[in-house]
DRENNU-67613 format. One record per residue (C-alpha): chain; x, y, z; residue number from 0. Coordinates in steps of 0.001 Angstrom, whole numbers, always signed. Each point is the difference from the previous one (the first is absolute). Layout:
<atoms>
ATOM:A:X:Y:Z:NUM;
...
</atoms>
This chain:
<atoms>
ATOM:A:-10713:+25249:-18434:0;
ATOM:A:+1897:+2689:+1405:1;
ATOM:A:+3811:-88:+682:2;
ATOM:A:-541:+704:+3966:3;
ATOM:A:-2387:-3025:-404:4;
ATOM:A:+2273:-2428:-1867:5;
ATOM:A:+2973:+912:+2371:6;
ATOM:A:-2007:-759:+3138:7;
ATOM:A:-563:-3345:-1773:8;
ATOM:A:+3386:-1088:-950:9;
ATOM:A:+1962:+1180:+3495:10;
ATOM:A:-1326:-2617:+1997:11;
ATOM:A:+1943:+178:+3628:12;
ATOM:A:+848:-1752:+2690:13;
ATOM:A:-3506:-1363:+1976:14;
ATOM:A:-916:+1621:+3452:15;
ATOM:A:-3132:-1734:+956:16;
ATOM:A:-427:-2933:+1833:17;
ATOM:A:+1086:-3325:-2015:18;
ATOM:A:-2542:-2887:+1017:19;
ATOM:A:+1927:-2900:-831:20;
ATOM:A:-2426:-2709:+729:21;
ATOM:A:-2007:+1639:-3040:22;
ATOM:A:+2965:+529:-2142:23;
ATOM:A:+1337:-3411:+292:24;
ATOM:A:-3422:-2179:-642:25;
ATOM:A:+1015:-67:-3791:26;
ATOM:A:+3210:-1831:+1050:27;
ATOM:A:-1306:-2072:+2753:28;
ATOM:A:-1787:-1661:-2410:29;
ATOM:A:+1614:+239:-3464:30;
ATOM:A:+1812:-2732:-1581:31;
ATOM:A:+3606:-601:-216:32;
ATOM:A:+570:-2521:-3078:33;
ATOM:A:+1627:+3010:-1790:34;
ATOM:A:+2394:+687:+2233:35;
ATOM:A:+3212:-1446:+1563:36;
ATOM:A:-95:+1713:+3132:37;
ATOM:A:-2315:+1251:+2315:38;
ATOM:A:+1550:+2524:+2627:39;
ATOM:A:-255:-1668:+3534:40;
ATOM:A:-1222:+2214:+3008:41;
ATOM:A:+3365:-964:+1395:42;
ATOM:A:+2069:+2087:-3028:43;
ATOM:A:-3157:+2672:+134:44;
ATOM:A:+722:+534:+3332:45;
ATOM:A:+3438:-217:+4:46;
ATOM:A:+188:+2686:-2887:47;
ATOM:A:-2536:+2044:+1100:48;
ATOM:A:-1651:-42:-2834:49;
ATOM:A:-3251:+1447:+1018:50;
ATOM:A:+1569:+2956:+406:51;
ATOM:A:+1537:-399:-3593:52;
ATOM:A:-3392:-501:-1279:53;
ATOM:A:-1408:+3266:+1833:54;
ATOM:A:+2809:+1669:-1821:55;
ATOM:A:-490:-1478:-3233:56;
ATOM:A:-4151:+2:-517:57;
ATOM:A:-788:+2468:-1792:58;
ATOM:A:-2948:-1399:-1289:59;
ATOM:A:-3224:+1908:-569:60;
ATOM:A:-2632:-3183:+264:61;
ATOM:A:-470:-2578:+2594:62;
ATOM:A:+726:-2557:-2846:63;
ATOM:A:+3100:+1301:-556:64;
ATOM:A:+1038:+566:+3622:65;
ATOM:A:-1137:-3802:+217:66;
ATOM:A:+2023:-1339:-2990:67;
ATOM:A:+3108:+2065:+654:68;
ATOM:A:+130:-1734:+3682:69;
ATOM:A:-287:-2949:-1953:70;
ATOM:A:+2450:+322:-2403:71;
ATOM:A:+2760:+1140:+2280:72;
ATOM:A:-1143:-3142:+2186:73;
ATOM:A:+646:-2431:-2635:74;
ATOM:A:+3503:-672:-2520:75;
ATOM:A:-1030:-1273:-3302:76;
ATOM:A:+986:-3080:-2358:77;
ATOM:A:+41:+2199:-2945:78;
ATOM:A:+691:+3130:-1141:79;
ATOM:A:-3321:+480:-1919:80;
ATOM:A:-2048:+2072:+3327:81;
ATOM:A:+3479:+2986:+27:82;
ATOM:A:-299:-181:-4113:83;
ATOM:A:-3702:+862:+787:84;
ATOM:A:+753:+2308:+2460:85;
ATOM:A:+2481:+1909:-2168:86;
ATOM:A:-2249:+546:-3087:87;
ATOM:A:-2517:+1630:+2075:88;
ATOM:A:+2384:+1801:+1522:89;
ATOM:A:+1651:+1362:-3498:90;
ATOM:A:-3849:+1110:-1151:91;
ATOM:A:-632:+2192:+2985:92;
ATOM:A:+3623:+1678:+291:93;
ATOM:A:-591:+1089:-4228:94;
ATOM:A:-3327:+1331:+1010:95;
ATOM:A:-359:+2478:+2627:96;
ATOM:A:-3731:+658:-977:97;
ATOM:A:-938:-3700:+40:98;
ATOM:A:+1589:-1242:+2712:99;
ATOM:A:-1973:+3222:+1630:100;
ATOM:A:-3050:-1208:-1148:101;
ATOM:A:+79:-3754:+804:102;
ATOM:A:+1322:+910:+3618:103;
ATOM:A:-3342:+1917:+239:104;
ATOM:A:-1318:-3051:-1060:105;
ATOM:A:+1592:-2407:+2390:106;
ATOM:A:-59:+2230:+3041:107;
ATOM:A:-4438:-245:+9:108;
ATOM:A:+864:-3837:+1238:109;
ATOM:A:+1796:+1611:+3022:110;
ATOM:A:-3072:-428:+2505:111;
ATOM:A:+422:-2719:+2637:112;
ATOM:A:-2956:-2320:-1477:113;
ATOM:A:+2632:-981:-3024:114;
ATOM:A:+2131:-1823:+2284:115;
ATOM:A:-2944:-2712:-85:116;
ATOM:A:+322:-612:-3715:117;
ATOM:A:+2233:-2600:+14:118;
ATOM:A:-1915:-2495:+1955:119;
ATOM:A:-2239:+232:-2926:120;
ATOM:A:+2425:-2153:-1860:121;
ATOM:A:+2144:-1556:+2401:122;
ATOM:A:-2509:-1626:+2287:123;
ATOM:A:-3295:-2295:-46:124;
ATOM:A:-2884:+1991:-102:125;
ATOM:A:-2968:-542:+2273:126;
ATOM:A:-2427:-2846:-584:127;
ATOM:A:-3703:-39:-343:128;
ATOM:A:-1478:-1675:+3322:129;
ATOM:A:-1783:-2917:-833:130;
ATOM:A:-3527:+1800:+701:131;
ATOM:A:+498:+2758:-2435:132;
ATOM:A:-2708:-1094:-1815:133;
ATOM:A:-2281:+1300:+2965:134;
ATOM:A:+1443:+3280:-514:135;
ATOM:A:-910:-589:-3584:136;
ATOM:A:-3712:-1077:+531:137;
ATOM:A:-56:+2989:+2818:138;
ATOM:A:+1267:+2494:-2568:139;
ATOM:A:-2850:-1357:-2812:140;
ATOM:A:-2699:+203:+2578:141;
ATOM:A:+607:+3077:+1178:142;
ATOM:A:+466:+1640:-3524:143;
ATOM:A:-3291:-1772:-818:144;
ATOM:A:-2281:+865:+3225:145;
ATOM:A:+984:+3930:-668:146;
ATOM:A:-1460:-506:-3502:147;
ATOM:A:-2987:-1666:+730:148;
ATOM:A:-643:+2179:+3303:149;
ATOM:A:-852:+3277:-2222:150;
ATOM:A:-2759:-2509:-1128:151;
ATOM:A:-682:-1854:+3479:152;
ATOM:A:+819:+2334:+2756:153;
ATOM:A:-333:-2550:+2692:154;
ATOM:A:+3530:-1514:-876:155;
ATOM:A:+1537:+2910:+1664:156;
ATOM:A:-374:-1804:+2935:157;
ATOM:A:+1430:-2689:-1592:158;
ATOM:A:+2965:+2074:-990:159;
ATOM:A:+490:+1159:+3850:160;
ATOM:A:-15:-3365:+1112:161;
ATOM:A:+2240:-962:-2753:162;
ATOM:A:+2863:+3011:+914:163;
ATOM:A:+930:-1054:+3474:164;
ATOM:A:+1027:-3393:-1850:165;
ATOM:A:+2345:+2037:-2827:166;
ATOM:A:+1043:+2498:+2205:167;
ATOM:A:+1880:-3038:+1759:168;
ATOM:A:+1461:-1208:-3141:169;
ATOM:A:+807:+3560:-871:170;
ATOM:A:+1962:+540:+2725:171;
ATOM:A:+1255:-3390:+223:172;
ATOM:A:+2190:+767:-3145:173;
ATOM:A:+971:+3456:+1014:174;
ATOM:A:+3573:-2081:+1107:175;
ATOM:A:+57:-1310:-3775:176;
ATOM:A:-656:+2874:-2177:177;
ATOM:A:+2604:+1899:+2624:178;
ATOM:A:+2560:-2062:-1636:179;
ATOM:A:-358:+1063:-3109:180;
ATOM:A:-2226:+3325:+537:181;
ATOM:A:+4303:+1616:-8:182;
ATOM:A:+1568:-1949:-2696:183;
ATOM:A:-3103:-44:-2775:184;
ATOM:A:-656:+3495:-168:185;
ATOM:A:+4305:+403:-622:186;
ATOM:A:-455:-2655:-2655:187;
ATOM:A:-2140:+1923:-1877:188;
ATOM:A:+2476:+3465:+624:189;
ATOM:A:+3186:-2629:-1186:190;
ATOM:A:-1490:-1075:-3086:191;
ATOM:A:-932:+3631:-875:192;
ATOM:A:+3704:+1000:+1224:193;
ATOM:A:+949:-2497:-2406:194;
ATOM:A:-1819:+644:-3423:195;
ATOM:A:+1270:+3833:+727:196;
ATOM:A:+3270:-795:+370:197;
ATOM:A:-318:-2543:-3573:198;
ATOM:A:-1526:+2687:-1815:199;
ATOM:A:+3779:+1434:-885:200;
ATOM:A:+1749:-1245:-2450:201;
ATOM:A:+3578:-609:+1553:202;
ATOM:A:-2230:-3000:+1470:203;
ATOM:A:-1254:-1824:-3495:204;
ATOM:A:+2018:-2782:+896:205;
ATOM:A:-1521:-720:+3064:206;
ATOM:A:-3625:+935:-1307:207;
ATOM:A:-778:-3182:-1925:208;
ATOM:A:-476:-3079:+3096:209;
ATOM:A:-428:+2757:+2770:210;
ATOM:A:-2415:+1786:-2326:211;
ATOM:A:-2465:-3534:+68:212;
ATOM:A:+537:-150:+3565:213;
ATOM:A:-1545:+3821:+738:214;
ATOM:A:-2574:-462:-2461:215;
ATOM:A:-1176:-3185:+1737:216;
ATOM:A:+253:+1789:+3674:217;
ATOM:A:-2197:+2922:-1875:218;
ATOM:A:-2578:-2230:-226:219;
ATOM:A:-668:-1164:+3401:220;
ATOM:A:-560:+4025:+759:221;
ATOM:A:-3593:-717:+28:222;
ATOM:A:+252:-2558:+2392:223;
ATOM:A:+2309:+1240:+2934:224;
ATOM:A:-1757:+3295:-779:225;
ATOM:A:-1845:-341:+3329:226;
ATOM:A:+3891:+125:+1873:227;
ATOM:A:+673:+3455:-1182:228;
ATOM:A:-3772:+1037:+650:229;
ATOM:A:+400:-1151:+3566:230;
ATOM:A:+3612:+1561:+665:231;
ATOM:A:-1755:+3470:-1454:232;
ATOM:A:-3523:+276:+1694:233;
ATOM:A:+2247:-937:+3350:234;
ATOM:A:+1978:+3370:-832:235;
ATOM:A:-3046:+2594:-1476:236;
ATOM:A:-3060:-1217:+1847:237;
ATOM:A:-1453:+853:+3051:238;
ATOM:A:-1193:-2451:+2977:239;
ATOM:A:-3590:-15:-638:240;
ATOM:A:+531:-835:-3635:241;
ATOM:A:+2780:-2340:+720:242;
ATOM:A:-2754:-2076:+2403:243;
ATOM:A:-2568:+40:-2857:244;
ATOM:A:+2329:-1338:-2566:245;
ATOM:A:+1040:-2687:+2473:246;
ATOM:A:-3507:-1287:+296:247;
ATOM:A:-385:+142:-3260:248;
ATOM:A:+3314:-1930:-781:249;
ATOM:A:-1622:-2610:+2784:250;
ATOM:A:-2892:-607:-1127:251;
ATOM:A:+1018:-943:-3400:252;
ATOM:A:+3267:-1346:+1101:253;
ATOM:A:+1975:+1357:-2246:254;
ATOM:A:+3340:+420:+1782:255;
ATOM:A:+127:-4063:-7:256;
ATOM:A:-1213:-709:-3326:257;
ATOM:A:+2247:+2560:-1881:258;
ATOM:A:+3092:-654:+2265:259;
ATOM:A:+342:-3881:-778:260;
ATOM:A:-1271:+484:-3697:261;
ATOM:A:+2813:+2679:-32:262;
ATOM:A:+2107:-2896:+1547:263;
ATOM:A:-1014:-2518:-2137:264;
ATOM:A:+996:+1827:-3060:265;
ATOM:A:+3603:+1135:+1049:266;
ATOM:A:+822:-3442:+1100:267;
ATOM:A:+674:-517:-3891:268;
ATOM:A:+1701:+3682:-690:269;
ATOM:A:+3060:-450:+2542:270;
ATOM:A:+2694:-216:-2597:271;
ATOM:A:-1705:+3539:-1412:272;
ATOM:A:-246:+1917:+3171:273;
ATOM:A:+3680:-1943:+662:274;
ATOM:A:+1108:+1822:-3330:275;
ATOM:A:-1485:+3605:+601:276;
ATOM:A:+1523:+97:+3307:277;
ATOM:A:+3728:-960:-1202:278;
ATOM:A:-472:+2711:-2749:279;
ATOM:A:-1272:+2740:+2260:280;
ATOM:A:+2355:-1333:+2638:281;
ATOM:A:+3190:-370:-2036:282;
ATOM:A:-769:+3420:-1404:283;
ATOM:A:+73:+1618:+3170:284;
ATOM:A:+3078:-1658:+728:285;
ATOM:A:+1754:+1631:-2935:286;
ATOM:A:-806:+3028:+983:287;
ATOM:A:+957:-188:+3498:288;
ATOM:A:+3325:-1443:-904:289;
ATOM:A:+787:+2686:-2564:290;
ATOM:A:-1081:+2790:+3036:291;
ATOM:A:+2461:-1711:+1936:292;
ATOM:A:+3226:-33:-1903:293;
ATOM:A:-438:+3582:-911:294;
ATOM:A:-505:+788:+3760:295;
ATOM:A:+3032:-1336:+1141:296;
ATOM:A:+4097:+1287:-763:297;
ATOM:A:+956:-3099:-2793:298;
ATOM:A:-1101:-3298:-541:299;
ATOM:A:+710:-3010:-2510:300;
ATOM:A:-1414:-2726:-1662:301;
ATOM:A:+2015:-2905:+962:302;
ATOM:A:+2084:-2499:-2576:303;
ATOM:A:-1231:-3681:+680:304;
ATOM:A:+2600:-2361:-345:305;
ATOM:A:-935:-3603:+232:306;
ATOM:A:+3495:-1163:-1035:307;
ATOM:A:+2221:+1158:+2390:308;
ATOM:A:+88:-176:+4369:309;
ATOM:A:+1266:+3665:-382:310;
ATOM:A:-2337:+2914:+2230:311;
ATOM:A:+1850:+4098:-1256:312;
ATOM:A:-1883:+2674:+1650:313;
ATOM:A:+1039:+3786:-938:314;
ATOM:A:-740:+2910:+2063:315;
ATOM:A:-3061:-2627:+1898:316;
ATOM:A:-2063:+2339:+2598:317;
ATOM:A:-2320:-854:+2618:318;
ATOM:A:-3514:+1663:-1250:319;
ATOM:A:-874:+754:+3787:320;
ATOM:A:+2811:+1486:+826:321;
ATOM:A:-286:+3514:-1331:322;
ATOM:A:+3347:+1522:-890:323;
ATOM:A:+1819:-3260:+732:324;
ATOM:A:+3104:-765:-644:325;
ATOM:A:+115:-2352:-3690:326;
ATOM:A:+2673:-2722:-350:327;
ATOM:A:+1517:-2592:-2380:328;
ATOM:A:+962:-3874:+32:329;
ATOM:A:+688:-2574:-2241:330;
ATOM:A:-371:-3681:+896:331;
ATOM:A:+1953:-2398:-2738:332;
ATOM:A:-1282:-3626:+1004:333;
ATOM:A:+1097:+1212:+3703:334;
ATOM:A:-2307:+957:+2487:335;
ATOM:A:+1064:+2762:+2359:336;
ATOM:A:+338:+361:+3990:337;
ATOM:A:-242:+3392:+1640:338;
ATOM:A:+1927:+900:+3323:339;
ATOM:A:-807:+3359:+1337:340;
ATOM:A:-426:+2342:+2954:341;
ATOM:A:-2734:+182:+2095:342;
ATOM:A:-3366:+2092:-1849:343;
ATOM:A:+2631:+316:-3113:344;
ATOM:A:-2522:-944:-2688:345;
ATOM:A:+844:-3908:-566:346;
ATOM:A:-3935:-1345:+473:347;
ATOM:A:-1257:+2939:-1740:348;
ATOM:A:+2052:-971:-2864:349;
ATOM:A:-827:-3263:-257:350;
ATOM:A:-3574:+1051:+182:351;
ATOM:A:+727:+2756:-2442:352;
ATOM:A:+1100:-3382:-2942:353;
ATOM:A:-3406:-1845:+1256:354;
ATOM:A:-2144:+3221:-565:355;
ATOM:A:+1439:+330:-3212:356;
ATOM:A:+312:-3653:-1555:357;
ATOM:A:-3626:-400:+1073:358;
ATOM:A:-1242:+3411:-1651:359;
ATOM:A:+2083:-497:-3343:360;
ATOM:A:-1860:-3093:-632:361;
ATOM:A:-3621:+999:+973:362;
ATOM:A:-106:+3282:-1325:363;
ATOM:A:+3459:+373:-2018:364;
ATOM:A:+787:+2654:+2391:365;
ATOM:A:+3445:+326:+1971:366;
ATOM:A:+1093:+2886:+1913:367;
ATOM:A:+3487:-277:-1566:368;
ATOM:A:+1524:+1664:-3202:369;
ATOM:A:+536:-3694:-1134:370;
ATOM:A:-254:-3637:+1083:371;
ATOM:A:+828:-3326:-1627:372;
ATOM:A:-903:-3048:+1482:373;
ATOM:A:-1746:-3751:-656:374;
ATOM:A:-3750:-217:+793:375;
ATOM:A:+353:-742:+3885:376;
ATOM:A:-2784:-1217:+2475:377;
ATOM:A:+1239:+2020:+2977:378;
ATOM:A:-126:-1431:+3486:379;
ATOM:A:+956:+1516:+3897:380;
ATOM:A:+558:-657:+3478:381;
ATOM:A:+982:+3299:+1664:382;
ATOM:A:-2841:+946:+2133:383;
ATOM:A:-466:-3237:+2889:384;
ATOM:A:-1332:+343:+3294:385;
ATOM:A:-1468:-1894:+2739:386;
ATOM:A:-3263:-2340:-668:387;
ATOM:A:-1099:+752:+3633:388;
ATOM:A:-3260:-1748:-698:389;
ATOM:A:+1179:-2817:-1512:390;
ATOM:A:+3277:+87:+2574:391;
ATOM:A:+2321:-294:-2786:392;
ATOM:A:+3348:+2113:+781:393;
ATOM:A:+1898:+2100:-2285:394;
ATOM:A:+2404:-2591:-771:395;
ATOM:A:-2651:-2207:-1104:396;
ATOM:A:-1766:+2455:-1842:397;
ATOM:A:+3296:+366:-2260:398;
ATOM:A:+346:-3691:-173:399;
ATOM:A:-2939:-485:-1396:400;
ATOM:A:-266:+3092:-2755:401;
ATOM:A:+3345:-1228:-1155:402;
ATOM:A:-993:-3539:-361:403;
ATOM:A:-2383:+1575:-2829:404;
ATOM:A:+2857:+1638:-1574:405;
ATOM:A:+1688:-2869:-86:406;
ATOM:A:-2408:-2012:-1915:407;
ATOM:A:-800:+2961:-2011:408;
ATOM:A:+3549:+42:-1185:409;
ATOM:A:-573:-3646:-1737:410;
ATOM:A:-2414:+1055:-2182:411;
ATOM:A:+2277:+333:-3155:412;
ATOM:A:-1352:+4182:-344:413;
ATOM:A:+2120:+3094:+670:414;
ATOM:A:-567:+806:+3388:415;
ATOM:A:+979:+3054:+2023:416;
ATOM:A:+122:-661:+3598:417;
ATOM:A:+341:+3058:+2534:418;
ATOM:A:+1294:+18:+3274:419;
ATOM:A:+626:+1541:+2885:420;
ATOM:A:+2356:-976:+3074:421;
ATOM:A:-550:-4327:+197:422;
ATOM:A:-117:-1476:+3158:423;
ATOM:A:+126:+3008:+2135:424;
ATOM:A:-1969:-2372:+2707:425;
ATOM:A:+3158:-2104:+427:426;
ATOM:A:+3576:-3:+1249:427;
ATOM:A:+2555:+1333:-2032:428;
ATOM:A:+2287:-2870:-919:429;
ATOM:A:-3193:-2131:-1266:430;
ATOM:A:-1233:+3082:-1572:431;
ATOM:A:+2191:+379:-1820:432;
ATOM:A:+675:-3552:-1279:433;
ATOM:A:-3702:-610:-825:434;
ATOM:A:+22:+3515:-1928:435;
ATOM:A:+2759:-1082:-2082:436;
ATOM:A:-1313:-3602:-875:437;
ATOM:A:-3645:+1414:-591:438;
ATOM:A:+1629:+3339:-2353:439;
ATOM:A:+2030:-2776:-2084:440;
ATOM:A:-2949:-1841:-549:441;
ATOM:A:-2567:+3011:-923:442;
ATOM:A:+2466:+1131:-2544:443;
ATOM:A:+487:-3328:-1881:444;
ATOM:A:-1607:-300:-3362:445;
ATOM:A:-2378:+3102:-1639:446;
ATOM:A:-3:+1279:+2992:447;
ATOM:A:+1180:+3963:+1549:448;
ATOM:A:+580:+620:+3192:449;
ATOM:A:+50:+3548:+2008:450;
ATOM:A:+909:-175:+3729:451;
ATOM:A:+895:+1976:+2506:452;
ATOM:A:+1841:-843:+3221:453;
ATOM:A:+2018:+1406:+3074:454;
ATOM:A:+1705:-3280:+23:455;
ATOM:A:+3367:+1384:-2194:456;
ATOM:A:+1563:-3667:+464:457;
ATOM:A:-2471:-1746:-2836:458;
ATOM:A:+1384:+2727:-2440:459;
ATOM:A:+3166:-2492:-25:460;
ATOM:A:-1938:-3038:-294:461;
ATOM:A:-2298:+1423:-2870:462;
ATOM:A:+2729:+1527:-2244:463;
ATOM:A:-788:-2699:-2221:464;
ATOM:A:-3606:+244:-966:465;
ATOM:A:-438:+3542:+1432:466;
ATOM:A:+1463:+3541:-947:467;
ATOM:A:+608:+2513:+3033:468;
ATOM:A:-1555:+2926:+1007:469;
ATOM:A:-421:+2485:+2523:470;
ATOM:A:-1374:+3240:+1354:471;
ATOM:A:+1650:+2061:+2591:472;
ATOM:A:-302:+3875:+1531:473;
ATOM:A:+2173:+2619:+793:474;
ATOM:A:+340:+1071:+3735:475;
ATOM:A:+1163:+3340:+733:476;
ATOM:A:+57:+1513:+3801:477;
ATOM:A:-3624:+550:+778:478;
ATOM:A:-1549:-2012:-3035:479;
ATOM:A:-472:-2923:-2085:480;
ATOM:A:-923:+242:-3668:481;
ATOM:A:-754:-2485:-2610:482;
ATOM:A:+408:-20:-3526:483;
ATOM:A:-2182:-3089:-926:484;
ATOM:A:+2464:-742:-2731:485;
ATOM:A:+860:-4159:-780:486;
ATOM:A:+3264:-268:-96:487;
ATOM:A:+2532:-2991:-1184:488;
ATOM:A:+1656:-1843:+2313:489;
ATOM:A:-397:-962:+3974:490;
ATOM:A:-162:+2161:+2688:491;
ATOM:A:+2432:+637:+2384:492;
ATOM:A:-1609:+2016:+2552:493;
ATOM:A:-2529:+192:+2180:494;
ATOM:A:-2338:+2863:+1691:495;
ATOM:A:-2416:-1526:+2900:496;
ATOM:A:+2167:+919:+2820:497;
ATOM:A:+967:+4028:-1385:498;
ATOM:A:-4036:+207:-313:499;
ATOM:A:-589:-943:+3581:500;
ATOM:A:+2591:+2942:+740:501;
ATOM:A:-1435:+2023:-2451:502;
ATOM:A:-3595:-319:+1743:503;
ATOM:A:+1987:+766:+3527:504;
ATOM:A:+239:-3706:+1438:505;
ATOM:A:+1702:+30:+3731:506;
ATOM:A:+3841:+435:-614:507;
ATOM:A:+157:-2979:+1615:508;
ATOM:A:-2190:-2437:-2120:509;
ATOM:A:+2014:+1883:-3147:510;
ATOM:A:+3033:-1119:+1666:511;
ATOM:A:-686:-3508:+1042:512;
ATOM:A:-1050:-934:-3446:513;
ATOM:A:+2653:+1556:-1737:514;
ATOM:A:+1802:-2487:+2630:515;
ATOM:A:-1754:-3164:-935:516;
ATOM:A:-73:+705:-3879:517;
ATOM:A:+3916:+157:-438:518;
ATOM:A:+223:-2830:+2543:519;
ATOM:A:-2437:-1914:-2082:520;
ATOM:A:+1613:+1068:-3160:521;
ATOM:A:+3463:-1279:+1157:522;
ATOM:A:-1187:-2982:+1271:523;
ATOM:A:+1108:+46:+3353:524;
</atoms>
């Protein structure tokens, strides 16, 4: 292999095309969660915008892959045995320029869109023989017969015509059928190959011995889903008029039927194996694309897991979207921590900046940090509510009822991070304000961390206890505002929404009225 070639392998970028997440999250619609001790709600995926995390962080050469990795970053395990996994793969392809070159070839032929299919092969019921099939098997042995016996008595040609009309029904009857699997088969066949190549090397002998029985086994049922790759290749190098002689040949033996539930029949028993190849392949991929990603962006780390202490240090943590951002540092002793802060300042993309990375360092070991220490958190969030117009629920409601979840998740005896963004904003001040501080003290009881941010800079006096202080603030000059996005200790002490109406030219006499009201409000009067 060249050296152009193996570096075209190994610098896999950021994705351009189209991501088709329907596809790339069938794996995890379906997969099982026994292993793990969180799965990531579509609340916190939302909230975190993790989607576009994931867009940043596949690099993944296979559908598999592209499927697991969603997967994975979906899901917070029990153990540390799947990122121990994860790691020794990782170590064999970052020693081995020329292998990790090689198996990427590999990997990337189970790119197509077909191999998003393969999972159902495992994870769902396959289809069942209709309770008549054994027509289609007396149909099948006459016709195979009456061509026989026709070279010897021509008249059963007409026979044979009479005979087609009936099969060319049934034929096309399980068109719908074998279209299920007419995608995922043919891949099966590709991801078993995929797989033996990949075993052949020997930084993979410890793998080779159970997932070696389970390819051999797949290798023989070539033979009999043979008929799946013939049909996806004649579709692709034929032309018409040969295409509509094979199909009346395939109908009149029905041999689409037969071979597909036969085919069926035989996998039903194999799951575990074609479960097995495809977390290989898969988990393969995944390496790869994780080690493509940490040399792609300015520093990571590998985060320290303690499970003995309520303690969350973060050092030089970055948001991974946010290119050329602005890194920053906290430590949380058994406090939780409260940010105050200017208008567009940076306090909710902080917050999501913790979530993005306590959720990555313990799917894919991967923070965007130069180091982090924390326990093994589920992470939860309630920053992005709106209006349930269908349902008529208001915003206020909305809030009321995502933070009711909290609140029971917080019982659960776990670490839990909880992230949030402005409570109560639906609701007067006063009661705001006392319902935020009663519903803060209680999130950040027990195991559990808490990250808020507010404009309310009263509850930073009722929270001293359980909360450390924080804010962001900007720098006004003349003609211009300019932020720093740097956390800083303490609470803060001024405020900006009235200089940016000025700055944006506001009517001098709007600027002036508020400026009225605020120190009249401020004094009390």
């Amino acid at each position: 292999m060249m050296k152009s070639d193996i570096e075209s392998l190994t610098l896999q970028k950021i994705k351009t095309g189209p991501f088709n997440f329907d596809q790339i999250g069938k794996y995890f619609a379906k997969a099982g969660q026994e292993e793990n001790t969180q799965t990531i709600s579509d609340r916190t995926y939302h909230d975190l915008d993790l989607e576009d995390v994931f867009k940043f962080a596949d690099r993944t050469l296979s559908c598999p892959g592209q499927q697991l990795l969603y997967h994975v970053l979906r899901t917070i395990p029990k153990t540390n045995v799947r990122g121990q996994k994860l790691e020794n793969l990782i170590s064999i392809f970052s020693n081995n320029a020329a292998l990790r070159a090689s198996i990427a070839a590999q990997v990337a032929k189970l790119n197509k869109k077909d191999a998003y299919y393969l999972p159902g092969l495992f994870q769902e019921k396959y289809l069942q023989r209709p309770k008549w099939f054994w027509l289609v098997q007396i149909l099948c042995g006459i016709s195979v017969l009456s061509v026989f016996l026709s070279f010897f008595f021509p008249q059963l040609f007409i026979f044979l015509i009479v005979l087609l009309p009936v099969n060319l029904g049934i034929h096309y009857w399980n068109k719908n059928n074998l279209y299920q699997y007419g995608s995922s088969i043919p891949q099966l066949l590709l991801l078993n190959k995929t797989a033996r190549n990949i075993l052949v090397n020997r930084e993979f002998d410890d793998a080779s011995k159970e997932l070696g029985k389970s390819i051999a086994t797949l290798d023989g049922l070539g033979p009999a889903m043979s008929i799946f790759k013939i049909e996806a290749s004649l579709q692709s190098e034929i032309g018409q008029f040969v295409d509509y002689v094979i199909e009346l040949i395939k109908a009149l033996f029905l041999i689409e039927p037969v071979l597909l539930f036969t085919t069926l029949k035989i996998l039903e028993n194999r799951k575990a194996d074609i479960s097995a190849v495809f977390h290989f392949v898969a988990e393969t991929d995944l390496a790869l694309s994780t080690l493509a990603l940490r040399e792609d962006i300015p520093y990571y780390c590998i985060p320290e897991i303690n499970a003995s202490d309520k303690r969350l240090t973060v050092k030089d943590m970055y948001h991974p979207l946010l290119f050329g951002g602005v890194s920053n540092d906290i430590d949380l002793n058994n406090k939780s921590a409260l940010l105050t802060g200017s208008n567009m300042s940076g306090k909710t993309t902080f917050i999501r900046t913790v979530g993005i990375n306590a959720i990555l360092g313990q799917t894919i070991n991967t923070c965007f940090a130069s180091s982090i220490s924390m326990p093994p958190m589920q992470v939860y969030s309630s920053i992005r509510i709106s209006d349930d117009l269908l349902s008529e629920k208001s915003y206020y409601f909305e809030e009321v009822l995502s933070l009711k979840q909290l609140l029971e998740h917080s019982r659960n005896g776990e670490y839990n991070l909880f992230l949030l963004d402005e409570l109560f904003k639906g609701t007067n001040s006063v009661e705001r304000i006392a319902i935020g501080k009663s519903v803060l003290t209680y999130l950040a009881g027990g195991k559990n961390l808490v990250l808020v941010s507010t404009h309310d800079r009263e509850l930073a006096d009722y929270l001293a206890g359980d909360f450390e202080i924080f804010h962001f603030t900007e720098v006004i000059d003349q003609n211009d505002i300019h932020f720093d996005y740097k956390i800083k200790p303490g609470k803060l002490t001024t405020t900006n929404a009235i200089r940016i109406l000025e700055l944006n030219h506001y009517p001098a006499a709007v600027i002036e009225e508020a400026h009225h009201l605020s120190q009249k409000l401020k004094s009390g009067d």
